[in-house]
Structure formats: C-alpha cells, structure tokens
N, C-alpha and C positions, 0 to 999 in steps of 0.2 A: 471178263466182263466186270463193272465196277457197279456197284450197288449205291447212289448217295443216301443218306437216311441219318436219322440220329438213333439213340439206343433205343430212347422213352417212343419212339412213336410206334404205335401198333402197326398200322400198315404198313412199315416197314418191316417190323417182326412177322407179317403177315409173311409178304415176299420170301424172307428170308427161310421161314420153314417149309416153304411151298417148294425153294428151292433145293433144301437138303430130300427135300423128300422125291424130290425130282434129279436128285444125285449129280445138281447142276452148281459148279462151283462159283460163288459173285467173291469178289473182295469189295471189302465194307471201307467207301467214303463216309466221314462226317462230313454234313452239311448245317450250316446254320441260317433258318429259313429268316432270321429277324436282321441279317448283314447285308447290306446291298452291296457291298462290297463282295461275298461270295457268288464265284461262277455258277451257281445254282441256275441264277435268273437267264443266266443263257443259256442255259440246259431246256431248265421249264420254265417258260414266259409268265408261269402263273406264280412261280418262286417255293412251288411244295413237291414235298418230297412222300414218296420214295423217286426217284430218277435210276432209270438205267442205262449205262454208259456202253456201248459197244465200238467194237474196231471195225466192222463188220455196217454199220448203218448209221440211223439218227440216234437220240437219247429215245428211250420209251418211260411216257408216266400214263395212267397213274399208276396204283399195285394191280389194278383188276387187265391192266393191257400187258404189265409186269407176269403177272401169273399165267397167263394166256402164252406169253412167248415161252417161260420158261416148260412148261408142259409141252409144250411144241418141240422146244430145243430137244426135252426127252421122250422124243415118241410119241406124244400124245396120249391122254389118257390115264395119266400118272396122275394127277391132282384133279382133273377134268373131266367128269365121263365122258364117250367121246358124241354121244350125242341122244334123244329119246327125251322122256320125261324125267331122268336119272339128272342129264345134265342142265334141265330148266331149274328142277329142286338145289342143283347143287348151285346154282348163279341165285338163284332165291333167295338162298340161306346167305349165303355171302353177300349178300346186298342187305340184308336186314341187321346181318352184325356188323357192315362197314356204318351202315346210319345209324349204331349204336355208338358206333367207335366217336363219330362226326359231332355227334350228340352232345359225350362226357368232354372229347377236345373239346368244343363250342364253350362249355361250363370252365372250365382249365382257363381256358382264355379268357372269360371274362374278367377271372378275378388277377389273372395273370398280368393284361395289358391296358385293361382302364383304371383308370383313380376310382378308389372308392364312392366318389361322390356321383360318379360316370353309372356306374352299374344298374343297370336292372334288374330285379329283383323279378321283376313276370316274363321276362325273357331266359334266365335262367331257370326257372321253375319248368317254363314251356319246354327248353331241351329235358332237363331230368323226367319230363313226362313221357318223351318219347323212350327215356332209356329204361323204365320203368313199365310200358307198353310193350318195348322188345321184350324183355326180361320176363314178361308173364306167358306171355307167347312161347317163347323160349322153354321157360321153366315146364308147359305142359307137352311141350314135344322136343327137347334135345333130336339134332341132328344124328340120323342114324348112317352107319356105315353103307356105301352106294357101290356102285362096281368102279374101282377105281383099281391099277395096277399098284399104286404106291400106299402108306400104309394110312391115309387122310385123304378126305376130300377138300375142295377148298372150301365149302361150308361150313366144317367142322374147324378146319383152321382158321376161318376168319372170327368164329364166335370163339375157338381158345383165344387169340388174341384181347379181343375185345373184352373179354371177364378177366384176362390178366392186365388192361389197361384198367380194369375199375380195382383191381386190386390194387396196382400201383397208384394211383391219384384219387382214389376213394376211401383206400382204407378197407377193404375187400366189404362193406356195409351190402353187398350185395346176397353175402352168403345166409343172413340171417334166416330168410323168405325164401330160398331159391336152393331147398336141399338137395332135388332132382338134378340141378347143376353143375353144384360141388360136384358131387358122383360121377357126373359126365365128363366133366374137366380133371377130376381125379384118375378116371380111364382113358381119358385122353394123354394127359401126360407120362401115361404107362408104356403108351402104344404108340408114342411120337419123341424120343427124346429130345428132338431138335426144340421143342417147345421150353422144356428147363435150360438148354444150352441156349435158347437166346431171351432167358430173362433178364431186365434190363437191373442196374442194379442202382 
C-alpha cells in the first residue's frame, strides 16, 4: 500500500504512526496538494492529503477512514478500542486534536497563500482561538492510556501530532502554558518511537 502525504502535514504523520503501531507497512508517496498537475486530484477530488493507495480497492482519505482500515487491516483493536465508551473517548480525542491540527494549517495558510494586503487579521485570531481552546482543554486532561492492543490510541496519536505540528510552524510557543503537555508528549514519545522517527525535518 502507498501512503500520499507530504513530510510537514500532521495528518499524515498521524496515519503513518497509527500505522507502525499497527505493524502495517505503507510506502510513502509525496504529494503536492498546490500542482494540478499532481495525480493527487484523481486520487482525492477534494486534492488533500493523506490518500491511500491500494491494489486491492479505491484510494481511501481522509487519515480518520485511513486509520479505521489500517486497525482493521491489523486485527482490530490495535489503535481503535474495539468498541464501548473506550472507543467514543478515543474518536473524541481524535477529533478535537485533528480541529486543532485544521486550525494552525488554516493560520499557515493564510500567511502562506494570500498577499499580505488579502489577510485577515480577525480570521486568524478566530482559528488561534480555537487552538488555544483545545490546548486548555487538553492541558487539564491529557489523553489517558484506553484498552488498546498496540502501544497508542488514536487520541493520543492524534494530539502527539498536532503539538508536534505547533512545534514545527509555531515555534513550540505552546509549551510556555501548557507544562502538563510537555510531560505528556515527553511520555509519549518514550512509549511510541514511531513519533521521533517521523519527525518532519
């Protein structure tokens, strides 16, 4: 199976640790979502990435349909609990740190693809408020270990991701306020090596 994705994008890094920890081997395409020219867009109509390429069926996006097969592919249960109030907390979690992730891109991009003169300055503010909403959230309850076979859930992968993307395009400014975090991400990357091996560089 082929993985498309770029280094920088969390949700792909998402996928990708979801998958080691699921002992499910992808080989990594780059994709570049800004070339119309890249087969992306016939992959996914919407042109974003993470994409999974299979021999076996269609392309699967996004990373939360991505993680869903690949738990499957191993058994089930390995990043997924396999079902109860275990597995609503773990899709919970994972959904609050993908619309953190959705957040800081949003900010990335503004300054990334409009002319400075283009920019909103209360539009930007309004996502950092969201990522700053997760983050207090977050900071007073880090995601605890759930009955998973593999050695993460996917809540916990999704929020490593997500505070290693504000590390990467923030400037880690997250850590100042959010000591409980560090700690949590510091034992996360103890207990997950696939998280340092797919730091983006």
């Amino acid at each position: 199976m082929k993985l498309r994705s770029s280094p920088a994008s969390p949700f792909g890094r998402k996928v990708k640790i979801a998958a080691v920890v699921c002992g499910i081997h992808l080989d990594i395409e780059p994709a570049d979502t800004t070339n119309p020219a890249d087969t992306l867009r016939g992959q996914n109509p919407l042109g974003k990435i993470p994409v999974l390429l299979r021999e076996d069926g269609p392309a699967l996006f996004d990373s939360r349909v991505i993680v869903e097969y690949v738990d499957a592919q191993a058994g089930g249960g390995v990043v997924l609990p396999v079902g109860g109030e275990a597995r609503f907390t773990a899709l919970t979690q994972q959904a609050l740190a993908d619309g953190l992730m959705d957040a800081a891109l949003l900010q990335v991009y503004e300054t990334r693809f409009r002319p400075e003169e283009q920019r909103s300055a209360s539009w930007v503010d309004n996502q950092a408020g969201k990522v700053a909403r997760a983050l207090k959230v977050l900071e007073s309850a880090p995601p605890a270990p759930l009955e998973v076979t593999g050695a993460a859930h996917i809540g916990e992968i999704a929020l490593a991701c997500a505070l290693g993307y504000l590390d990467l395009r923030f400037h880690g400014v997250w850590r100042e306020d959010h000591l409980a975090l560090v700690d949590w991400l510091d034992s996360f990357a103890a207990r997950v090596p696939a998280f340092e091996a797919t730091r983006p560089s």
